[in-house]
Rosetta silent file (secondary structure, phi, psi, omega in degrees, C-alpha in Angstrom):
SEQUENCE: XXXXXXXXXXXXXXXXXXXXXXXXXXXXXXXXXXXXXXXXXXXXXXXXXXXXXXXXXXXXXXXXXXXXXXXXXXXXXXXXXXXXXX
SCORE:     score description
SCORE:     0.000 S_00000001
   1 L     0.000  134.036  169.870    0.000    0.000    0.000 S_00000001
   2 L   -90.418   -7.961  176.732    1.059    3.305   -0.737 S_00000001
   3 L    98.215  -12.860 -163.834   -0.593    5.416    1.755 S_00000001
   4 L   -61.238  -76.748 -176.047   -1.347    8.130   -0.568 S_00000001
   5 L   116.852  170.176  170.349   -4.991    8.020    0.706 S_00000001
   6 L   -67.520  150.465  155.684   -7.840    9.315   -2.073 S_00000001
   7 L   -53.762  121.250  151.086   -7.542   11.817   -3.938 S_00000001
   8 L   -64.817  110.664  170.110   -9.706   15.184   -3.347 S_00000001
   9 L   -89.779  150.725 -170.559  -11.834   16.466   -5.610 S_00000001
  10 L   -57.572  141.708  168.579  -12.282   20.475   -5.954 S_00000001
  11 E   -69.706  120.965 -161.848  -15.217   22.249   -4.162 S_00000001
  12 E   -85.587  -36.212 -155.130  -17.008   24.018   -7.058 S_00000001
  13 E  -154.274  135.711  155.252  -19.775   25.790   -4.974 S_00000001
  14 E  -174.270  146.574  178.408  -20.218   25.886   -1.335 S_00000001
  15 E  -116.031  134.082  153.481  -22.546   28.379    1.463 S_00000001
  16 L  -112.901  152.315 -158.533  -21.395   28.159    4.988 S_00000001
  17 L  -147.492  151.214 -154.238  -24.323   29.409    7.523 S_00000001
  18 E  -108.741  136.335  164.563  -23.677   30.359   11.014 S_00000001
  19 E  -106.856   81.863 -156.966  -26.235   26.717   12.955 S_00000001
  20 L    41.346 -116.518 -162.047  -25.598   27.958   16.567 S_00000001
  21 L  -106.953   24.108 -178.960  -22.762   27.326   17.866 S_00000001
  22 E  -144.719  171.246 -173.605  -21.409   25.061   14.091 S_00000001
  23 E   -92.006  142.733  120.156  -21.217   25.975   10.275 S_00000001
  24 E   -90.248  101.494 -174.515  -23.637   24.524    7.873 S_00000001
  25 E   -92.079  126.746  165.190  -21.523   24.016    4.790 S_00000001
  26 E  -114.204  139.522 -162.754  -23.650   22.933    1.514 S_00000001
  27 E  -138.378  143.297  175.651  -20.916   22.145   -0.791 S_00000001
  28 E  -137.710  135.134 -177.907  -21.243   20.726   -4.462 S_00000001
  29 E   -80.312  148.986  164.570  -17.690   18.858   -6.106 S_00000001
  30 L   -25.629  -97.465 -152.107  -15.933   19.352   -9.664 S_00000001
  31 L   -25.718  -35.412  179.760  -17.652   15.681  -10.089 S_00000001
  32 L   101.731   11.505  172.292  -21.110   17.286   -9.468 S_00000001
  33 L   -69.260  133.359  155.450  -21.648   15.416   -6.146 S_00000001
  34 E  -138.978  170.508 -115.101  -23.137   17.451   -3.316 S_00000001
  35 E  -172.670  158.198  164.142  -22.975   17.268    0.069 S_00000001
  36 E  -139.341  161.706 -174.364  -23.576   19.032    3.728 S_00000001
  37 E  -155.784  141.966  164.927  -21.114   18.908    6.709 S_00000001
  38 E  -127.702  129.240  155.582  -21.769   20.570   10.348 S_00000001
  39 E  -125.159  133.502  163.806  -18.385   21.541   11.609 S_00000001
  40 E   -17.630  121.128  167.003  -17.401   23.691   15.231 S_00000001
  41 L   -77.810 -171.519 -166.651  -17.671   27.075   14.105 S_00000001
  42 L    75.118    9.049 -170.806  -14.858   29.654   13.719 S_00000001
  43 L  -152.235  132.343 -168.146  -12.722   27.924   12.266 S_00000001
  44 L   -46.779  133.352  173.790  -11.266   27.653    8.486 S_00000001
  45 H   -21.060  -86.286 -175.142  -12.944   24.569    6.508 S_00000001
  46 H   -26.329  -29.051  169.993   -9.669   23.003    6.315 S_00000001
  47 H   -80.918    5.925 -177.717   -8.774   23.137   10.003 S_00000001
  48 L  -142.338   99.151 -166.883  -11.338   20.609   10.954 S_00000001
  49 L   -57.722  144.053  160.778  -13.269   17.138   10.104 S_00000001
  50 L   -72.831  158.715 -174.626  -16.863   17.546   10.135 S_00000001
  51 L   -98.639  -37.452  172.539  -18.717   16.252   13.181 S_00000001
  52 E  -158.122  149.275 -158.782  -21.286   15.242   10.926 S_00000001
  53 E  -155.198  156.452  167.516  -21.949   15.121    7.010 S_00000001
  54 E   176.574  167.652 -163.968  -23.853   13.555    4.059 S_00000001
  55 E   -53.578  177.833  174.199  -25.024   13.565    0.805 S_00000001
  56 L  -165.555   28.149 -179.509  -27.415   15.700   -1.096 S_00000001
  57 L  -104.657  169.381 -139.919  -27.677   14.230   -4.557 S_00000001
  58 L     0.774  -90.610 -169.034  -31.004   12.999   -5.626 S_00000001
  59 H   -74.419  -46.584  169.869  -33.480   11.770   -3.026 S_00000001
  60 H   -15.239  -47.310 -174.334  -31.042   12.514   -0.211 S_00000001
  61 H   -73.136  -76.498 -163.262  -31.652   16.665   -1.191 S_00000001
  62 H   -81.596    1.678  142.325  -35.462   16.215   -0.400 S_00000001
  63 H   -89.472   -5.249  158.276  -35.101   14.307    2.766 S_00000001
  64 H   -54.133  -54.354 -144.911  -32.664   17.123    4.174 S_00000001
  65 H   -73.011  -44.213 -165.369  -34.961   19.805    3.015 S_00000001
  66 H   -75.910   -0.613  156.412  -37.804   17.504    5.223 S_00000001
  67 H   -78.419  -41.362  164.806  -35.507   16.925    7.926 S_00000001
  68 H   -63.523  -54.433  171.779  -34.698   20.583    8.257 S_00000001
  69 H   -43.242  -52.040 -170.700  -38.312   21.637    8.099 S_00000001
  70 H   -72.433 -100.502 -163.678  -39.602   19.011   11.138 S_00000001
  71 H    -7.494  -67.548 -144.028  -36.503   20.507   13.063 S_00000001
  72 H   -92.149  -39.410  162.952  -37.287   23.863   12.736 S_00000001
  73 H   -37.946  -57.575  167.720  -41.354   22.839   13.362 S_00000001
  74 H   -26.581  -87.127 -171.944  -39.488   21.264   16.615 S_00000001
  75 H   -40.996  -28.079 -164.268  -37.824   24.101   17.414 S_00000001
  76 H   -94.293  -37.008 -179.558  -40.699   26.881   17.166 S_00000001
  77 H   -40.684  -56.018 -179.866  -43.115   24.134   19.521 S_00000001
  78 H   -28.639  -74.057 -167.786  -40.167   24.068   21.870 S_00000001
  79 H   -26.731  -72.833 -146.824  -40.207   28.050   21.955 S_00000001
  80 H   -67.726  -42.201  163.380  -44.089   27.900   22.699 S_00000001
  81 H   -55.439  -46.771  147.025  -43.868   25.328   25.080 S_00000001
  82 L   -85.670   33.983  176.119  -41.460   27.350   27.147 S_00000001
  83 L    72.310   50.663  160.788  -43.188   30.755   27.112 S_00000001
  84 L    66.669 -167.864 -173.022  -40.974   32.026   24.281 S_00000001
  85 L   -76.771  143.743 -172.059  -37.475   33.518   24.227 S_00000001
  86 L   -93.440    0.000    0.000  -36.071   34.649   27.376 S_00000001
């Protein structure tokens, strides 16, 4: 084995988004592959592994967007259940 590890392919496109207290990177490769990653924010792509990541090509893109959506449905119940922001 030579160790070399894979190859990287180039980032083409990508939005980083402040999530709280991590980045939400949507990223799409030379190859046309795209992708999401939440990494610790503050800190340069490059200086970090993602905590957590996955795909976003075909069906994968419209269970995110429906994953995001119940989350953020979550999130506003939460609110109301605990008499709003403090």
């Amino acid at each position: 084995m030579s160790g070399s590890g894979a190859k990287r392919v180039p980032i083409v496109h990508s939005v980083t988004v402040p999530f709280g207290h991590l980045d939400l990177r949507l990223h799409q490769l030379e190859c046309g592959t795209r992708g999401w990653s939440l990494r610790p924010g503050g800190f340069q792509p490059a200086e970090t592994r993602p905590v957590v990541n996955g795909a976003l090509d075909g069906p994968a893109l419209e269970a995110f967007i429906a994953d995001m959506e119940i989350a953020l449905s979550a999130l506003r119940r939460f609110r109301e259940d605990v008499g709003g922001a403090a």
